[in-house]
DSSP file (Angstrom, degrees, kcal/mol; ACC not computed):
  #  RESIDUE AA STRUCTURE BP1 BP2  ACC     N-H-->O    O-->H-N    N-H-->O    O-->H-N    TCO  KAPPA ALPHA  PHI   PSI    X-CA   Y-CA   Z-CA
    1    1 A X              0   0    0      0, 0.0     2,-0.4     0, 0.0   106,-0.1   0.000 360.0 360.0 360.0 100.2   18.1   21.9  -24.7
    2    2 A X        +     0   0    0      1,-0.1   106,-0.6     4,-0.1     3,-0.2  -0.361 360.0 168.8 -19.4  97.7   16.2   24.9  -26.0
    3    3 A X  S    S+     0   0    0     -2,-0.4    -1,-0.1   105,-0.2     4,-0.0   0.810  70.6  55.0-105.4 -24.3   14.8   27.4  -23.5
    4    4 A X  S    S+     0   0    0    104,-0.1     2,-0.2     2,-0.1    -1,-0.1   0.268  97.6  66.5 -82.1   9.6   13.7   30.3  -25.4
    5    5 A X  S    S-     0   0    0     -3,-0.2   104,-5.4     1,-0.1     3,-0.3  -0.807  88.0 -85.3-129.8 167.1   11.2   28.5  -28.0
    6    6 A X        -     0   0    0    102,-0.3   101,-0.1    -2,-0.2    -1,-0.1  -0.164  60.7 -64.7 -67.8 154.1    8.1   26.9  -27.5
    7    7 A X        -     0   0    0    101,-0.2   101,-0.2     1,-0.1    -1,-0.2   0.055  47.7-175.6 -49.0 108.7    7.4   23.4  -26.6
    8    8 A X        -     0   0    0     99,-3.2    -1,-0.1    -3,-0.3   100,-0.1   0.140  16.0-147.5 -92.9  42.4    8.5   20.9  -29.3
    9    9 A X        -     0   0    0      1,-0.2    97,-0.3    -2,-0.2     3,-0.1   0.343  15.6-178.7 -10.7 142.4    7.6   16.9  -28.5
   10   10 A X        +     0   0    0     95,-1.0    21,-0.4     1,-0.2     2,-0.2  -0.255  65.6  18.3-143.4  50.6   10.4   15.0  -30.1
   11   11 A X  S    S-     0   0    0     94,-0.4    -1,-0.2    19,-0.1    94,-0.2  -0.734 103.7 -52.9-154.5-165.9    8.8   11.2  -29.1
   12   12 A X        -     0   0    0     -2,-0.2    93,-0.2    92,-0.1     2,-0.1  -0.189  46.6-113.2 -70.5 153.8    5.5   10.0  -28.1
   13   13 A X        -     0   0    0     91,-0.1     2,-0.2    -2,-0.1    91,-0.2  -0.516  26.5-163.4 -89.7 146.9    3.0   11.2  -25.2
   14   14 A X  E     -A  103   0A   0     89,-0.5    89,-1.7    -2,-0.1     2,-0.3  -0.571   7.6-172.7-100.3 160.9    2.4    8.7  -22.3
   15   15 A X  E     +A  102   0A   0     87,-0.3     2,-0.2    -2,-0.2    87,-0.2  -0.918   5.8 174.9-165.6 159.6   -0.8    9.2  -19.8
   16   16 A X  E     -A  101   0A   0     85,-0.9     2,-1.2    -2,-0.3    85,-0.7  -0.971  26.7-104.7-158.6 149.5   -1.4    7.4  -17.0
   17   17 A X  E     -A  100   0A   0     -2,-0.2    83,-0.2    83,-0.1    78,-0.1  -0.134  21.2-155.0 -96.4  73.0   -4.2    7.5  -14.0
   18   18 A X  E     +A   99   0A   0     -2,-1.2    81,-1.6    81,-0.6     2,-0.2   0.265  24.8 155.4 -16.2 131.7   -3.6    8.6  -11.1
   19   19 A X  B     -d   94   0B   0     74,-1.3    76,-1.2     2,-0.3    78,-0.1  -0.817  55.8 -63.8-154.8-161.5   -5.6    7.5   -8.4
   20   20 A X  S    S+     0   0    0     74,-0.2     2,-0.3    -2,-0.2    -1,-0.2   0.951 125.6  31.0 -53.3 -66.2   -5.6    6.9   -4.3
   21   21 A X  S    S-     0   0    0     73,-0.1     2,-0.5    -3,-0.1    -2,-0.3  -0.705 108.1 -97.3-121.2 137.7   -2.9    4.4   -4.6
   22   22 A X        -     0   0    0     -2,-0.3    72,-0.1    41,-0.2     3,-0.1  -0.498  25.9-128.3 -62.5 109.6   -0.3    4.7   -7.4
   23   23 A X        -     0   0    0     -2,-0.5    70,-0.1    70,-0.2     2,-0.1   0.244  48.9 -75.7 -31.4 167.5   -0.1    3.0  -10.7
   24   24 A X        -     0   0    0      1,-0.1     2,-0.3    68,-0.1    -1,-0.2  -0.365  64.3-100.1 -85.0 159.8    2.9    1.3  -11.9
   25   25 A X        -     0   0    0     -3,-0.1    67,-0.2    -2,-0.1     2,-0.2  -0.519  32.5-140.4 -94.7 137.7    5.4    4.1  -12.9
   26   26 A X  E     -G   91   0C   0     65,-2.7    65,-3.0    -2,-0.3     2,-0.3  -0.676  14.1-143.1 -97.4 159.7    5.6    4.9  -17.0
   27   27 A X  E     -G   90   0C   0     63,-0.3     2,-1.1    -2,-0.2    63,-0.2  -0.989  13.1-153.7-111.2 109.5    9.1    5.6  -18.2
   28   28 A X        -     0   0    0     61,-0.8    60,-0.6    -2,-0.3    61,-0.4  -0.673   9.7-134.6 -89.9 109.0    9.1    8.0  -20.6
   29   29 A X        -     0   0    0     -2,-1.1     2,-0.4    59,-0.2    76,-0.1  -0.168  17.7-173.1 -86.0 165.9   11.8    8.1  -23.2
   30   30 A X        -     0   0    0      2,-0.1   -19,-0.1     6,-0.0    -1,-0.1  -0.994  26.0-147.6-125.4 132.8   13.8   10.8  -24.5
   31   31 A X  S    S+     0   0    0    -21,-0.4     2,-0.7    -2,-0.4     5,-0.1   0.609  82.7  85.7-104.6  12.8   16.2   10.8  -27.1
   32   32 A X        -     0   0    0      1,-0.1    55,-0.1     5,-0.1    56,-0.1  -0.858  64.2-166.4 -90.0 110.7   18.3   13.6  -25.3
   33   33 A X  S    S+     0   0    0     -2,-0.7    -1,-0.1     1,-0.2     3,-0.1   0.411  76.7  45.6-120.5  17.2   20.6   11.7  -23.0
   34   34 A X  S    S-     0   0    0      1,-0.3     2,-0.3    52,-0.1    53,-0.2   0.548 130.1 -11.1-110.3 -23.6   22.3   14.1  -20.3
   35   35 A X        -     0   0    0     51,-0.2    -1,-0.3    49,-0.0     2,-0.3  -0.883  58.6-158.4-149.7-157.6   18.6   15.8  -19.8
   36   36 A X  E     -B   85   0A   0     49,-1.7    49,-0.7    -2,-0.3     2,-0.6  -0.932  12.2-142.3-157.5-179.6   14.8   16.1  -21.0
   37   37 A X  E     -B   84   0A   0     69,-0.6     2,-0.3    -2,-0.3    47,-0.2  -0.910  21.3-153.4-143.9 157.9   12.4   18.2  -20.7
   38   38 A X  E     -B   83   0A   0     45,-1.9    45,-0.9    -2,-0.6     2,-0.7  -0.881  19.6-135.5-159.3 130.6    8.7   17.2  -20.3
   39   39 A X  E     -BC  82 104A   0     65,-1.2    65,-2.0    -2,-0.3     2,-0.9  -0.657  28.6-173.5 -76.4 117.5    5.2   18.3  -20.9
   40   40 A X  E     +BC  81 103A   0     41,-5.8    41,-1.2    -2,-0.7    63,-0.2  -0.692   6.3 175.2-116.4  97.1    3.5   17.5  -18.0
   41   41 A X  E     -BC  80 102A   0     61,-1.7    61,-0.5    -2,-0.9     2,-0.3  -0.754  20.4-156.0-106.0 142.2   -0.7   18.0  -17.9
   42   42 A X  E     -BC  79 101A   0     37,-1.9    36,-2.6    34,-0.3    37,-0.6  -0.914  13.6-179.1-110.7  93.7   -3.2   17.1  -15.0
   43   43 A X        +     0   0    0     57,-1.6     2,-0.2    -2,-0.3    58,-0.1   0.088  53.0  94.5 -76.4  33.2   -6.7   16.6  -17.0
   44   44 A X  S    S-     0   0    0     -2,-0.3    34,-2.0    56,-0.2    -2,-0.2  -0.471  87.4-116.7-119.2 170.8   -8.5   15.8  -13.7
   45   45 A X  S    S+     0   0    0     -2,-0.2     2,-0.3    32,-0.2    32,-0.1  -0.338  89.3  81.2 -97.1  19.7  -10.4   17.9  -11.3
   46   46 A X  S    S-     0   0    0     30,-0.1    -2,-0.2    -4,-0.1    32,-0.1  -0.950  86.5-107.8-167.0 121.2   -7.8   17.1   -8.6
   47   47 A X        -     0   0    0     -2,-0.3     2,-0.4     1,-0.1    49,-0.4  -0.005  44.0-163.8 -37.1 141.9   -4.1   18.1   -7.2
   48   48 A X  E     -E   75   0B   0     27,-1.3     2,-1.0    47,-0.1    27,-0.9  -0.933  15.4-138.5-119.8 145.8   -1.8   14.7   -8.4
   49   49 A X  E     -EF  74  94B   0     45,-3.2    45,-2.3    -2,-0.4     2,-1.0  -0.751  20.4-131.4-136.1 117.7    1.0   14.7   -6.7
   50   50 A X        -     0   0    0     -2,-1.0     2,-0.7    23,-0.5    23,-0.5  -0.461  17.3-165.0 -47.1  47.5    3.7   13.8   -9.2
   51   51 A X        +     0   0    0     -2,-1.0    41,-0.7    21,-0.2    12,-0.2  -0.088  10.9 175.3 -28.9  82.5    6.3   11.2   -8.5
   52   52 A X  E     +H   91   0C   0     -2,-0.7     2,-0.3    10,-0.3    39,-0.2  -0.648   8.0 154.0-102.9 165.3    9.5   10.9  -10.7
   53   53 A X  E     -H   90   0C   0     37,-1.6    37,-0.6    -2,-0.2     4,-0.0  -0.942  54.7-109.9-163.8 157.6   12.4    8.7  -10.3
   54   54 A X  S    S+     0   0    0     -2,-0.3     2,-0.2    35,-0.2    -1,-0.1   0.635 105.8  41.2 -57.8 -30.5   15.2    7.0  -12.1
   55   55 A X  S    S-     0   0    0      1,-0.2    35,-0.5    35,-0.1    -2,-0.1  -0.169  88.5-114.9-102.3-171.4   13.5    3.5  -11.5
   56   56 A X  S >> S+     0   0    0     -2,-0.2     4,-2.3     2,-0.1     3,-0.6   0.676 120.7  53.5 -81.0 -84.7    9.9    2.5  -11.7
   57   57 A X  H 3> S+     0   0    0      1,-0.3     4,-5.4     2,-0.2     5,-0.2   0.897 110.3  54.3 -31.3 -38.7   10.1    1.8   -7.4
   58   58 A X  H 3> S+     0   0    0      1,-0.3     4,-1.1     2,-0.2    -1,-0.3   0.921 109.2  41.2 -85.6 -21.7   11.5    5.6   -7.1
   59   59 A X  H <4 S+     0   0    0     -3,-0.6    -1,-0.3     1,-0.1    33,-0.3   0.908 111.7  52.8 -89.1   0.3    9.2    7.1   -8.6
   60   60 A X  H >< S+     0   0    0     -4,-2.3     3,-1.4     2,-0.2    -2,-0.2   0.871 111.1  50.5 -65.4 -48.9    6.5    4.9   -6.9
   61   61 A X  H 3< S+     0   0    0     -4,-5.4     2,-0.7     1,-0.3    -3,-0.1   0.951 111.0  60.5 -51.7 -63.1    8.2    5.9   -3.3
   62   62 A X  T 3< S+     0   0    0     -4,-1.1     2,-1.6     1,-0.2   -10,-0.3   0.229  82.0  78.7 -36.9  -6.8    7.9    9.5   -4.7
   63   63 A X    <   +     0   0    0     -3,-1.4   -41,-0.2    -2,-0.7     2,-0.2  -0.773  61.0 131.8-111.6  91.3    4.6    9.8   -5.2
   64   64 A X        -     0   0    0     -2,-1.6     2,-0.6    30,-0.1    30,-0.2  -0.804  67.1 -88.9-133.7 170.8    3.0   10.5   -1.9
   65   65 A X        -     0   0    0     -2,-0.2     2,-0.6    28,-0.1    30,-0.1  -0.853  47.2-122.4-100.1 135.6    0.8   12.7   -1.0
   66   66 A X        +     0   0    0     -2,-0.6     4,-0.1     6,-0.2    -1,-0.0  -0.356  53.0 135.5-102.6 103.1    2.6   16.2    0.3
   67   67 A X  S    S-     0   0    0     -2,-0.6    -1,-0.2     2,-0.2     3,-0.1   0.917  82.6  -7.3-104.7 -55.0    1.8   17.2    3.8
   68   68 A X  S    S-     0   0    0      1,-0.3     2,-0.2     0, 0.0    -2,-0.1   0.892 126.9 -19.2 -73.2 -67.4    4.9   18.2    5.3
   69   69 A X        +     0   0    0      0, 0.0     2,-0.3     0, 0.0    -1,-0.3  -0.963  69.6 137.4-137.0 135.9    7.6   17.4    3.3
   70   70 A X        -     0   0    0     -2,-0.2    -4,-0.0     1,-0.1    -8,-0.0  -0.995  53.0-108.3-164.3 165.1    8.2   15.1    0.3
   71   71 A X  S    S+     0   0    0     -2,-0.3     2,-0.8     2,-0.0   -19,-0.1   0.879  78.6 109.5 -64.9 -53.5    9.8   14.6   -3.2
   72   72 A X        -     0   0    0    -10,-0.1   -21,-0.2   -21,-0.1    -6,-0.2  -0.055  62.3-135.4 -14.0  79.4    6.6   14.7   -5.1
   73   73 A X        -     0   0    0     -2,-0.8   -23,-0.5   -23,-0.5     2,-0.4  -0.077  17.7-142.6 -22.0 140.1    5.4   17.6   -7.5
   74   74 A X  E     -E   49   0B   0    -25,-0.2     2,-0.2   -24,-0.1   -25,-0.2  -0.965   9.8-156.0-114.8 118.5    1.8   18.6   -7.1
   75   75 A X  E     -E   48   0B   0    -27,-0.9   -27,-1.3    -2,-0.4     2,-0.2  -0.594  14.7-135.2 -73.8 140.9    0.0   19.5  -10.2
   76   76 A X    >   -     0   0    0    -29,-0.3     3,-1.2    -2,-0.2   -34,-0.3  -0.485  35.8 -87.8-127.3 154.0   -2.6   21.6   -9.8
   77   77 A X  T 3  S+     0   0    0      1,-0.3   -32,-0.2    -2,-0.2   -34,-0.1  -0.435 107.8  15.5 -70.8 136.7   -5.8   20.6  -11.7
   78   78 A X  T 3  S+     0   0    0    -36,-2.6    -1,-0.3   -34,-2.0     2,-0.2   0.852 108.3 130.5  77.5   9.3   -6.9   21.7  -15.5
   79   79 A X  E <   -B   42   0A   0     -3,-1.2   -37,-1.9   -37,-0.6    -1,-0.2  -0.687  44.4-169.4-102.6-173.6   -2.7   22.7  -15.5
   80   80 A X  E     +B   41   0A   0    -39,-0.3   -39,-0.3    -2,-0.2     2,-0.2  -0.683  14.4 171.2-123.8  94.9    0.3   22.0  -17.9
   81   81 A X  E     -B   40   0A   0    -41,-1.2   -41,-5.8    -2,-0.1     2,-0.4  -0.555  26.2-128.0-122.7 149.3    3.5   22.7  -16.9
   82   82 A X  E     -B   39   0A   0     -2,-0.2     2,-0.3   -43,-0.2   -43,-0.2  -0.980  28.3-176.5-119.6 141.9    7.1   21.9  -18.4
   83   83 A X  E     -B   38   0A   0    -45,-0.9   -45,-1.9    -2,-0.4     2,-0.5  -0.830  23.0-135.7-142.9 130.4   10.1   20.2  -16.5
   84   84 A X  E     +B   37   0A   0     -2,-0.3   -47,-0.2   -47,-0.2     2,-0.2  -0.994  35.0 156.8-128.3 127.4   13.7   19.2  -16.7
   85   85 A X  E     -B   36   0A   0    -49,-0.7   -49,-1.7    -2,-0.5     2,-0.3  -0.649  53.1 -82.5-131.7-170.9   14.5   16.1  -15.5
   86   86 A X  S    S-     0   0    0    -51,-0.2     3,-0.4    -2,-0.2   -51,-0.2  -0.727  71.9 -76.6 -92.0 157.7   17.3   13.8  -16.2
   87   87 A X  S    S+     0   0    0     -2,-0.3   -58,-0.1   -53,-0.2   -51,-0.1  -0.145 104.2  10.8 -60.2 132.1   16.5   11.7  -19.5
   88   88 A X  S    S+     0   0    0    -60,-0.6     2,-0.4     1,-0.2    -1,-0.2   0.946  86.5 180.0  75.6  49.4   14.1    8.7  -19.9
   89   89 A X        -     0   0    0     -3,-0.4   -61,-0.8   -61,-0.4    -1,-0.2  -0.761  28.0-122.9-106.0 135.0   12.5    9.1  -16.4
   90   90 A X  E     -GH  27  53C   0    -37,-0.6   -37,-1.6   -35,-0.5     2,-0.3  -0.278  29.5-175.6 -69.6 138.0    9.9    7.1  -14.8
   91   91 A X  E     +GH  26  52C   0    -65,-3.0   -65,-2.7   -39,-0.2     2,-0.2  -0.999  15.3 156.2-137.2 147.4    6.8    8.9  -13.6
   92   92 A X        -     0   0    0    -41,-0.7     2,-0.3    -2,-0.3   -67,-0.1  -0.597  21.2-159.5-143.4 179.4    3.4    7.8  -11.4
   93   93 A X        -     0   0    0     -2,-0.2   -74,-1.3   -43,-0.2     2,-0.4  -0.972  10.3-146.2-161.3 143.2    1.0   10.2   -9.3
   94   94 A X  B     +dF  19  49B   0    -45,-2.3   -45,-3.2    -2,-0.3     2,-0.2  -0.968  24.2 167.5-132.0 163.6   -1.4    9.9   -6.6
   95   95 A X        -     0   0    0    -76,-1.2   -47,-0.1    -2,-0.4   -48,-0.1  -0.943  44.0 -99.7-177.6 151.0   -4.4   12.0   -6.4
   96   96 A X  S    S+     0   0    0    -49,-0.4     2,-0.2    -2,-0.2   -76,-0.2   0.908 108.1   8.7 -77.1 -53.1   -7.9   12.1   -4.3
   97   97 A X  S    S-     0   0    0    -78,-0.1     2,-0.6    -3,-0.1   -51,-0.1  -0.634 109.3 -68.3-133.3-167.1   -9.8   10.8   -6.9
   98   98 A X        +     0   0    0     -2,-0.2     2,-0.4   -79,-0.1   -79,-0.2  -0.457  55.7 170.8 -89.9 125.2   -8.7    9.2  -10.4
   99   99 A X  E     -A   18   0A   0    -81,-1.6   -81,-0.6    -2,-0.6     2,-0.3  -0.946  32.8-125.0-137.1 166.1   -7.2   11.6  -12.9
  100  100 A X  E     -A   17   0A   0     -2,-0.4   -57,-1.6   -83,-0.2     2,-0.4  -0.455  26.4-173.3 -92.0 134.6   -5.4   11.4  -16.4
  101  101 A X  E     -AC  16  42A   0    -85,-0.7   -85,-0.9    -2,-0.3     2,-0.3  -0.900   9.1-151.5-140.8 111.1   -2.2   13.0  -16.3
  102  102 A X  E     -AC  15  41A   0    -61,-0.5   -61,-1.7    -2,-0.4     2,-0.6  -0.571   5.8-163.8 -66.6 130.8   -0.1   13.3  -19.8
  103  103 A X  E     -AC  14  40A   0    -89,-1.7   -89,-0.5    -2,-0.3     2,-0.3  -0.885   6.0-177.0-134.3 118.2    3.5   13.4  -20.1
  104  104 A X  E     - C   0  39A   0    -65,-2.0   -65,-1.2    -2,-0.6     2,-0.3  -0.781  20.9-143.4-109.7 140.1    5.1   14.6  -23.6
  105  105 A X        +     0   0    0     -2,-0.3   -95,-1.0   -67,-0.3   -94,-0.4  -0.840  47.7 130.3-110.1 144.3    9.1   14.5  -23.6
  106  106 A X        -     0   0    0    -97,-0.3   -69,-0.6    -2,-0.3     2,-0.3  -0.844  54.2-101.6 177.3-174.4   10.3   17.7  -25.8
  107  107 A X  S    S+     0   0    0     -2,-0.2   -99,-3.2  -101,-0.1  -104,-0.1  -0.981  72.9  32.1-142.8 151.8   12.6   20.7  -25.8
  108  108 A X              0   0    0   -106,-0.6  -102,-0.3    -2,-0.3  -101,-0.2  -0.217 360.0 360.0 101.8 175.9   11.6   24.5  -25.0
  109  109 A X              0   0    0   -104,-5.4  -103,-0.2    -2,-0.1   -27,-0.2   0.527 360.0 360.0 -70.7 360.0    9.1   26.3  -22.7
C-alpha cells in the first residue's frame, strides 16, 4: 500500500444513492487482499453517513444516522476523502435527502 503518492484506482468505481433508508450494500473489490484503500466522494448536498462492513447486512447495520455514537462515517457534502479498509468491502449510506456517493478502490493519498 502506497502512502506517499497520489491516488491510483487499480479496478472499477462503484456509486450508489444514498437516501433516508439504505440501499442494498455494493461490495467493492480490490485486488489487494490483506487491505485497500478507497476513494470515497459524496456528490450530494447532504452529510451521508457511511456504512462499511465485511457483509452486505454489516454494512447495512452500519449505516445509521450518527447521533450519539455509531460505526458509520459521515461524509460531509461536495467532499472526497481516502480510506483503508480491509479488502473487497461492502459499503451503503444513509443521508437526509438522496445523494450519489462514489467509491474508487486504489493505492496512495
Amino acid at each position: 500500500m502506497a502512502t506517499n503518492t497520489p491516488f491510483f484506482p487499480t479496478a472499477n468505481s462503484f456509486v450508489f444513492t444514498a437516501g433516508n433508508t439504505a440501499p442494498t450494500a455494493v461490495q467493492v473489490v480490490s485486488p489487494n487482499s490483506t487491505s485497500a484503500q478507497y476513494l470515497v466522494q459524496n456528490a450530494g448536498a447532504v452529510t451521508v453517513f457511511l456504512g462499511i462492513g465485511s457483509t452486505a447486512a454489516a454494512a447495512n447495520t452500519n449505516a445509521v444516522t450518527v447521533s450519539t455514537n455509531s460505526a458509520a462515517v459521515p461524509l460531509l457534502p461536495g467532499t472526497a476523502q481516502v480510506f483503508t479498509f480491509f479488502p473487497n468491502a461492502f459499503f451503503t449510506g444513509v443521508a437526509s435527502a438522496n445523494s450519489a456517493v462514489y467509491i474508487t478502490p486504489g493505492e496512495g493519498l
